[in-house]
N, C-alpha and C positions, 0 to 999 in steps of 0.2 A: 562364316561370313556374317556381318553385321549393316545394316540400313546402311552406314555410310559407305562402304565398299560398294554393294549393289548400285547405290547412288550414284556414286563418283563413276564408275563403271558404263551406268547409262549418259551420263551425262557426256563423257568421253565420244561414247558411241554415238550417240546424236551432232557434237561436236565435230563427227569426223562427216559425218551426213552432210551436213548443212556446208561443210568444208567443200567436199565434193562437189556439190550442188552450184557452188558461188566460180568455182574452178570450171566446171561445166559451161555452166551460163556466162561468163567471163565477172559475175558481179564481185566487187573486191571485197566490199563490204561486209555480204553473207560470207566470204571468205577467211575476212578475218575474222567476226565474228563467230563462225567453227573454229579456228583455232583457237581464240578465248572459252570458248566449251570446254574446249577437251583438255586445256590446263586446266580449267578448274575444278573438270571431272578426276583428272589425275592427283592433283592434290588432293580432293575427296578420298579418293582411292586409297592412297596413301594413307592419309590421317587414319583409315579404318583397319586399315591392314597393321600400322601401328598401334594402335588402340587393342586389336585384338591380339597384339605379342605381349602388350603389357598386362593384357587379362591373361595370356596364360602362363605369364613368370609368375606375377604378383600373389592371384588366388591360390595357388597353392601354398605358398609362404603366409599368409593371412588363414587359410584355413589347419593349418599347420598349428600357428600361434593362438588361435581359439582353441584348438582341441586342446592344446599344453596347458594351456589357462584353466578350463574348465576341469581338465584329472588331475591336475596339479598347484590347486589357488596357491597354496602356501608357498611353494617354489616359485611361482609368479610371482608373487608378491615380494618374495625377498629379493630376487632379481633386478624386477623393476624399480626395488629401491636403492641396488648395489649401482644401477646403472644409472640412479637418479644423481646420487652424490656423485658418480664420476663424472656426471657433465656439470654439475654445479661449482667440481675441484679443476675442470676444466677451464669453464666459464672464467674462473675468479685466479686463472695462471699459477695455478700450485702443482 
């Protein structure tokens, strides 16, 4: 879990409070008001929970690709240049 999860999370949770609260007391306002929380806590939430599926496809592919790099410069490097011209032979519709 990451701050923005937690985040989104509380903020949810307070959202539904304050929900209750406005529901309780007949106020609309705090009413809708909690409902404005808890989507924007839910969107937080999301965003994090996203965030931390892309931390853990990405890092491993990136630390993958430093390790290849680092035991293998010359194979990188010829790679990355195999791979350079074919987006340049790309680029230029050949």
């Amino acid at each position: 879990m990451n701050t923005d999860t937690l985040a989104g999370a509380a903020t949810d949770l307070g959202g539904k409070i304050k929900e209750g609260l406005g529901s309780g007391t007949g106020d609309k306002s705090l009413r809708a008001e909690g409902k404005a929380d808890q989507l924007g806590g839910q969107a937080r939430q999301s965003y994090g929970e996203a965030k931390n599926a892309v931390e853990d496809t990405i890092r491993p592919a990136i630390d993958y690709a430093r390790q290849f790099i680092h035991e293998r410069p010359f194979t990188a490097a010829a790679l990355g240049g195999v791979l350079g011209i074919a987006l340049i032979n790309t680029l230029r519709g050949k």
